[in-house]
C-alpha positions as CSV (number, residue, x, y, z in Angstrom):
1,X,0.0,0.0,0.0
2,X,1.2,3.3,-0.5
3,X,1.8,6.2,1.9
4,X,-0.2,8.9,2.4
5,X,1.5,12.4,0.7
6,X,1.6,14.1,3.4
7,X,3.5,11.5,5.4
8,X,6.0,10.8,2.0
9,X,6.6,14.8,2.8
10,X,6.8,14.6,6.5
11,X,9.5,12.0,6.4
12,X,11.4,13.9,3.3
13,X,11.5,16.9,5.6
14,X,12.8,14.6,8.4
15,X,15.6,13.3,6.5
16,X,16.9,16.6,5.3
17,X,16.6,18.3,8.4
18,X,18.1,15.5,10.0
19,X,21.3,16.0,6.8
20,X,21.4,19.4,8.3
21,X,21.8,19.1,12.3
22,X,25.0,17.1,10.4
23,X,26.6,19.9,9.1
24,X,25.9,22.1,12.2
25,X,29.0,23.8,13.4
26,X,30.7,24.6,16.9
27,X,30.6,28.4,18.4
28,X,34.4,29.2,18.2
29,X,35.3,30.4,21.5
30,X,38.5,30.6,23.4
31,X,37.9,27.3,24.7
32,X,37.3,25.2,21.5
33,X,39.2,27.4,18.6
34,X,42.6,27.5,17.6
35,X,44.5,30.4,19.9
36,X,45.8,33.1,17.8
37,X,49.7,33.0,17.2
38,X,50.2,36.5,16.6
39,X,50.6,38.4,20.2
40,X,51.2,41.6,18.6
41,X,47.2,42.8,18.8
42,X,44.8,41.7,21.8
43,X,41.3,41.3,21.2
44,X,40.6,44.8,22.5
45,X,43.3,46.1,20.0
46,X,41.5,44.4,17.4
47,X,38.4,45.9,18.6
48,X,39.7,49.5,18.7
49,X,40.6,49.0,15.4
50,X,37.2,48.0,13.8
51,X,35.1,50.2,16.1
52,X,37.7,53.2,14.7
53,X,36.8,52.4,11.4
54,X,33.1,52.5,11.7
55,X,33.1,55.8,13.2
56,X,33.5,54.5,17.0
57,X,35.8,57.9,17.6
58,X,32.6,60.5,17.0
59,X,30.1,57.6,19.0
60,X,29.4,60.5,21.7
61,X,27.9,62.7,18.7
62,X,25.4,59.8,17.8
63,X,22.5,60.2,19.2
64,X,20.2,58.1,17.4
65,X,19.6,56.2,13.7
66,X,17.0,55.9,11.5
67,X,16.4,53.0,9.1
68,X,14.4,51.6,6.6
69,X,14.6,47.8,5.8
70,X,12.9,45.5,3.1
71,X,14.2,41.9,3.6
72,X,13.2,37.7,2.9
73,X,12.9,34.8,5.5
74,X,13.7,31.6,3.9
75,X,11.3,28.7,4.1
76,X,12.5,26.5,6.4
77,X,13.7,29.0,9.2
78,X,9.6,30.5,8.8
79,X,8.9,26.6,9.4
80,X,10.9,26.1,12.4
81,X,10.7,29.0,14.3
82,X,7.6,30.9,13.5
83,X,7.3,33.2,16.4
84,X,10.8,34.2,16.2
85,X,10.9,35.2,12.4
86,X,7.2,36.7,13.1
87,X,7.0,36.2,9.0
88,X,4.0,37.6,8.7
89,X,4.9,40.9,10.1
90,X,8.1,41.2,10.0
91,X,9.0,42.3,6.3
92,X,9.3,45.9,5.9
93,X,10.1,48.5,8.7
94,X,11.5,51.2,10.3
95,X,13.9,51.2,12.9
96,X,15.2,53.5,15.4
97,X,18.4,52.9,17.4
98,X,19.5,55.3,20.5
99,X,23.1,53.6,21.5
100,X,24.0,56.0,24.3
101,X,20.5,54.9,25.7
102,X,20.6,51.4,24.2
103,X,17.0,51.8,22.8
104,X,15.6,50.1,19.8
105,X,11.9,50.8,18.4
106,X,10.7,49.2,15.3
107,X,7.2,49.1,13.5
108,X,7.3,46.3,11.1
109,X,5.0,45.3,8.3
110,X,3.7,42.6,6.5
111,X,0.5,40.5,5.2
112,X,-0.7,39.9,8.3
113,X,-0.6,43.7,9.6
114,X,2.2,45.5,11.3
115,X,4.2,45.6,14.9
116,X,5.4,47.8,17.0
117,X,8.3,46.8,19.4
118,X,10.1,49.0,22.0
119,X,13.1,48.2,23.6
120,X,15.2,49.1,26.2
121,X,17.4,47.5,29.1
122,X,15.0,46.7,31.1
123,X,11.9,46.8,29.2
124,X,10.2,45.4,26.2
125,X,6.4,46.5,24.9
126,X,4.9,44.7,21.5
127,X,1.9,45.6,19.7
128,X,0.5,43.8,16.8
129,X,-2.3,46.1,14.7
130,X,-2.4,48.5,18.0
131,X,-3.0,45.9,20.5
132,X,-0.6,45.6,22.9
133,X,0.7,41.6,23.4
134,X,1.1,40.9,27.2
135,X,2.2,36.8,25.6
136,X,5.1,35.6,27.6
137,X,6.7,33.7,24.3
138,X,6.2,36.8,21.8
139,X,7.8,39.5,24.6
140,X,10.6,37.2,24.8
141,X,11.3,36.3,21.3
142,X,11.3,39.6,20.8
143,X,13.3,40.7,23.3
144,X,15.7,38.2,21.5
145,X,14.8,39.5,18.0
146,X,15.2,43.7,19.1
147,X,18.5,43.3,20.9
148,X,20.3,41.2,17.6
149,X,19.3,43.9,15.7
150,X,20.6,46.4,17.7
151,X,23.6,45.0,17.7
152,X,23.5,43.9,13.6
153,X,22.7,47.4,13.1
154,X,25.2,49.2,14.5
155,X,27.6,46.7,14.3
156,X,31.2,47.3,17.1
157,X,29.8,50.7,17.7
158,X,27.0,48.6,20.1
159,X,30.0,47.1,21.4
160,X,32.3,49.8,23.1
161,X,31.3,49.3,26.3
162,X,32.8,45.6,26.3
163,X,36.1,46.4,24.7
164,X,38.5,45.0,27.0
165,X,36.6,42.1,27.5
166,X,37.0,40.5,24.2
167,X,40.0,37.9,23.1
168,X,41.8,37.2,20.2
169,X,40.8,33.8,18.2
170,X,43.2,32.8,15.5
171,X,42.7,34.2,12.0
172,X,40.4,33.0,9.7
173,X,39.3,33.1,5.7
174,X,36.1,34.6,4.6
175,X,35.4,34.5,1.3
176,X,39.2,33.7,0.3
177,X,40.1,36.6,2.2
178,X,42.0,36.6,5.4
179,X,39.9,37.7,8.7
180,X,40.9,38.6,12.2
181,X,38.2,37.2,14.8
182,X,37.9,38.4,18.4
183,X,35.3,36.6,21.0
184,X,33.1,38.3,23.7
185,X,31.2,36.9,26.5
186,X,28.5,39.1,26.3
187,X,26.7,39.6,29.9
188,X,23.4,40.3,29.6
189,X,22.9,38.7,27.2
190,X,20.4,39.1,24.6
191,X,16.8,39.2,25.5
192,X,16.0,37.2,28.6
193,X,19.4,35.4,28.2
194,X,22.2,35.8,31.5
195,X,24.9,35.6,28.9
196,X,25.9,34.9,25.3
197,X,28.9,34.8,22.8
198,X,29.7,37.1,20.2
199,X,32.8,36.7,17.4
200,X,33.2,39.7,15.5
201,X,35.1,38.7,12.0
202,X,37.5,42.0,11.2
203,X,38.8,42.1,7.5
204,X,42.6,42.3,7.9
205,X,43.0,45.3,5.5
206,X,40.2,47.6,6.1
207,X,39.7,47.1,9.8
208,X,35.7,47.0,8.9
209,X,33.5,44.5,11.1
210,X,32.9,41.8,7.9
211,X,30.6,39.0,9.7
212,X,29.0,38.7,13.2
213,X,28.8,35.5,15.1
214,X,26.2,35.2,18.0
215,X,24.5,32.6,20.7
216,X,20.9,33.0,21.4
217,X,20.1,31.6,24.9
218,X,17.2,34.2,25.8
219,X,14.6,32.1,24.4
220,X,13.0,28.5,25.5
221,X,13.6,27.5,21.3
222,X,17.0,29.3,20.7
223,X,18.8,27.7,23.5
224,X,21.2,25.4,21.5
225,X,21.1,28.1,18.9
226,X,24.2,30.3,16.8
227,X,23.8,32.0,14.1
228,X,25.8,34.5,11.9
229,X,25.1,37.4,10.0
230,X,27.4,38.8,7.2
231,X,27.5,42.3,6.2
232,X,27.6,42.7,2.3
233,X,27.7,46.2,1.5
234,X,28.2,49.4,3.7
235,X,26.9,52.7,4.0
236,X,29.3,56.3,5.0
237,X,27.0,58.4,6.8
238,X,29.2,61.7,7.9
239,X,31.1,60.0,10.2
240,X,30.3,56.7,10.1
241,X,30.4,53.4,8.6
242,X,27.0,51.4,8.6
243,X,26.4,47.9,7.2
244,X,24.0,47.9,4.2
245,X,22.9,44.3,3.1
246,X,22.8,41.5,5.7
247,X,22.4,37.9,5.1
248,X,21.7,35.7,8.1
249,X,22.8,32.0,8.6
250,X,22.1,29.3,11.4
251,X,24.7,27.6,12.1
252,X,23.5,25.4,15.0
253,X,21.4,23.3,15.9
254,X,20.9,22.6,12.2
255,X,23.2,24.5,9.5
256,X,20.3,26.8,7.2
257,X,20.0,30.2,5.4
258,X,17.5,32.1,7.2
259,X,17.2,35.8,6.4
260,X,18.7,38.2,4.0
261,X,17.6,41.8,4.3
262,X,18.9,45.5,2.9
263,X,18.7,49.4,4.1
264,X,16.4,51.1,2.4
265,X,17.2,54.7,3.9
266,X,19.1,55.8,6.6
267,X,19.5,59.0,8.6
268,X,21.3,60.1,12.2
269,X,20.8,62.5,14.4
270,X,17.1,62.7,14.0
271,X,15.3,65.6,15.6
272,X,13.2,63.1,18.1
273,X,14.2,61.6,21.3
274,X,13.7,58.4,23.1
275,X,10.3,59.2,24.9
276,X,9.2,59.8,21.0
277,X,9.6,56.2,20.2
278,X,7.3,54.6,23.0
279,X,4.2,54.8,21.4
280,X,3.1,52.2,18.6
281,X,4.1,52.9,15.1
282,X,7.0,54.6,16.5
283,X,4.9,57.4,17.8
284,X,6.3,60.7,17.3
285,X,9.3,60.0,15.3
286,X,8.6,60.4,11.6
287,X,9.0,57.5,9.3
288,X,12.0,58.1,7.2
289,X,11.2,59.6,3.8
C-alpha cells in the first residue's frame, strides 16, 4: 500500500533536516578554537581598530539612527521557528536605534498587519495592529529579535562598552580573504538570556566588522542556537560606517540560510528623542522619507 503524501513529505523533511543538524557547526570560542599566534594585537586592540573604522571615535555625537529595511525569511527557518521570524509581520520596517541609551523601536509590516516593538534595558512593549501583546513567548522572542538587531545594526559601535573584555581567536578566511576574529562573553545577554557569545570577523586590510557570530540563549527555542550574519555592502554616513545588506545563517542546531535583508534609507541625528519612540508605530518619530 502506498503512503499517504503528506506523510512521504513529512519524512522527506525529516531526513533533510536530520542531513542538516549534520553539518551544524561549533561556536568558536576561546575554549574550543585554535588560539591566535600573533601576540602583537589583543582582542581589545583588534576591537579599537574596527570600532575606529566604523566611526567609533565620533560615537558621543550619535544620538540616534534611523532606518528603513525591506528583507526575505527563507522557508524553512519560517517553518521552524515561526514566532521568532514573526514572518507575517516582520518584512518591511522602520527602525530607530538610540546607542547611548541602548534603545531600539521598530514598526514592522507585512500580510498579516504591522508591529510595533520598544526596547530598552530593562523593558520590552509589542503591539501587533495596535494591541498591545502581554504573551510571555512573543515579549521574549522579541526581546531576543530587538537586541540582535541592535547590535546587527550598528555593528562594534554597540559594542564599546565591552572592549576589554574581548580575546583574540586565531585568523580566519572569509570568502578567500584573510579575517581577524575576536570573541566576547556578552553579559546580559540578549533578550532574557544571563549571557551569550559574540565573534566579530574584522577584514585584515580595512579594519571593517565583515561578519558577526552570536549565541541565542534568551529564548526557550534558541537555547542550543548560533547564528551568523554577514555584512555585504556598507553605508558612509558623515562620520560613520554602517552595514548595508545582511544575510543571516544558522549555524546550529541545524546549518540553514534564514534571512537576507537591505537598508532602504538611513538618517542620524534625528530631531526626536527616546520618549518619542514609546508609542506604537513609533509614535512621534517620523518614518523616514
Amino acid at each position: 500500500m502506498f503512503a499517504p503524501l503528506r506523510f512521504i513529505k513529512t519524512l522527506v523533511v525529516g531526513v533533510f533536516v536530520l542531513a542538516l543538524s549534520a553539518c551544524a557547526t561549533t561556536f568558536p570560542t576561546p575554549q574550543n578554537a585554535p588560539p591566535s599566534t600573533d601576540s602583537s594585537l589583543s582582542g581589545a586592540m583588534l576591537f579599537g581598530q574596527t570600532f575606529d573604522a566604523h566611526g567609533g571615535e565620533h560615537l558621543s555625537e550619535l544620538d540616534n539612527v534611523s532606518v528603513g529595511i525591506t528583507g526575505k525569511w527563507k522557508q524553512l527557518i519560517r517553518r521552524i521557528q515561526p514566532l521568532v521570524t514573526d514572518y507575517a509581520y516582520r518584512v518591511e520596517s522602520q527602525e530607530r536605534l538610540f546607542p547611548k541609551e541602548r534603545v531600539y523601536a521598530a514598526h514592522y509590516t507585512g500580510p498579516a498587519g504591522n508591529k510595533s516593538v520598544y526596547r530598552s534595558p530593562d523593558t520590552i512593549t509589542v503591539h501587533y495592529n495596535g494591541v498591545e501583546s502581554t504573551d510571555s513567548a512573543v515579549l521574549s522572542s522579541t526581546a531576543l529579535t530587538a537586541d540582535a538587531f541592535h547590535l546587527f545594526l550598528l555593528g562594534p559601535l554597540a559594542l564599546e562598552p565591552w572592549q576589554a573584555q574581548f580575546e583574540r581567536l586565531a585568523d580566519a578566511p572569509l570568502n578567500g580573504e584573510l579575517h581577524h576574529r575576536i570573541h566576547l562573553n556578552l553579559a546580559p545577554g540578549f533578550g532574557y538570556g544571563q549571557q551569550d557569545q559574540v565573534v566579530l570577523w574584522i577584514d585584515s586590510k580595512t579594519k571593517l566588522t565583515r561578519m558577526i557570530q552570536i549565541t541565542l540563549t534568551g529564548h526557550d527555542s534558541t537555547k542550543a542556537a548560533h547564528v551568523e550574519v554577514e555584512y555585504l555592502d556598507y553605508l558612509v554616513k558623515g562620520e560613520y560606517t554602517f552595514p548595508a545588506k545582511f544575510f543571516e545563517r544558522v549555524n546550529a542546531p541545524i546549518a540553514i540560510d534564514a534571512h537576507a535583508w537591505e537598508l532602504t534609507e538611513l538618517q542620524i541625528n534625528s530631531d526626536y528623542s527616546v520618549d518619542d519612540v514609546r508609542k506604537p508605530g513609533l509614535g512621534n518619530a517620523k518614518l523616514v522619507n
